[in-house]
C-alpha positions as CSV (number, residue, x, y, z in Angstrom):
1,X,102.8,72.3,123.5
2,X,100.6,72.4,120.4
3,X,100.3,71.0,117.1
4,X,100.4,72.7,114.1
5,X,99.1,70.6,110.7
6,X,100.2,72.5,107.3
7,X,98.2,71.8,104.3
8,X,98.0,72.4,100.7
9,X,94.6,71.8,100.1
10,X,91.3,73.9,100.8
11,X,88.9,71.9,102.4
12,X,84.7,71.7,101.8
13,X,83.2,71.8,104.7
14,X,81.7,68.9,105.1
15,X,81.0,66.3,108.1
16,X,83.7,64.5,109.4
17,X,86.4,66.2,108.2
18,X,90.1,66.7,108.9
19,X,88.4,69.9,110.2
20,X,87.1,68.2,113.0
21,X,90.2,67.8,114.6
22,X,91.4,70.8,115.4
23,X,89.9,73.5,117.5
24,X,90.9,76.4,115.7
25,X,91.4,76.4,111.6
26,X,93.3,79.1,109.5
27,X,93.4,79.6,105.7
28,X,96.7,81.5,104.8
29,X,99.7,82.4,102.0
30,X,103.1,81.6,102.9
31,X,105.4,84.6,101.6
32,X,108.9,83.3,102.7
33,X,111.2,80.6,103.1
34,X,114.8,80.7,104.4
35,X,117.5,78.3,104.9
36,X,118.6,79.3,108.3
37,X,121.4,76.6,109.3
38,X,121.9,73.2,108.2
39,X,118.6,71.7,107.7
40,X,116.4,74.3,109.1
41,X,114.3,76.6,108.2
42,X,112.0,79.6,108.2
43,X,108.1,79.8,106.9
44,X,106.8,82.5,107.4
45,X,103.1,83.2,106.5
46,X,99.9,85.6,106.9
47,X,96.3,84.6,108.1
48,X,94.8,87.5,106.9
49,X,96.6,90.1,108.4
50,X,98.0,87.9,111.2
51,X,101.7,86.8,110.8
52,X,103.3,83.6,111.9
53,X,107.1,82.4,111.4
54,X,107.8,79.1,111.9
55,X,111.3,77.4,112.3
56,X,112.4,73.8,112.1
57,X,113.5,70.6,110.5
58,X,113.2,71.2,105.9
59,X,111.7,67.9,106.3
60,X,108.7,68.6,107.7
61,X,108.0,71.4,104.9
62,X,109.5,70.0,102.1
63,X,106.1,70.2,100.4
64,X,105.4,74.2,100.9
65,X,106.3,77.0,98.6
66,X,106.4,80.2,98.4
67,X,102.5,81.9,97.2
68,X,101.3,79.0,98.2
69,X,97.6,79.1,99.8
């Protein structure tokens, strides 16, 4: 299992930080978001080249949009 934190704001690096943690950090743009059933739904975004599609509850990404870095 792992955790995944989405977030709409670019962090300074800094000390003690939400940074700190995680073990691994990407910065990203989400280019898609589909209603797939009931209250679910698809994200999908790219890290630079590297895709990732998520699926799950609208509530827990109520706040993303689409273009959004």
């Amino acid at each position: 299992m792992f955790l995944i934190y989405l977030t709409n704001i670019i962090f300074i690096i800094q000390a003690n930080s939400l940074l700190d943690n995680y073990e691994y950090v990407m910065h990203g743009r989400v280019f898609s978001i589909k209603h797939i059933e009931k209250q679910n739904v698809e994200v999908q975004a790219s890290f630079g080249g590297l895709l990732c599609r998520l699926r799950g509850e609208q509530a827990h990404v109520e706040s993303l949009i689409v273009d959004m870095t």
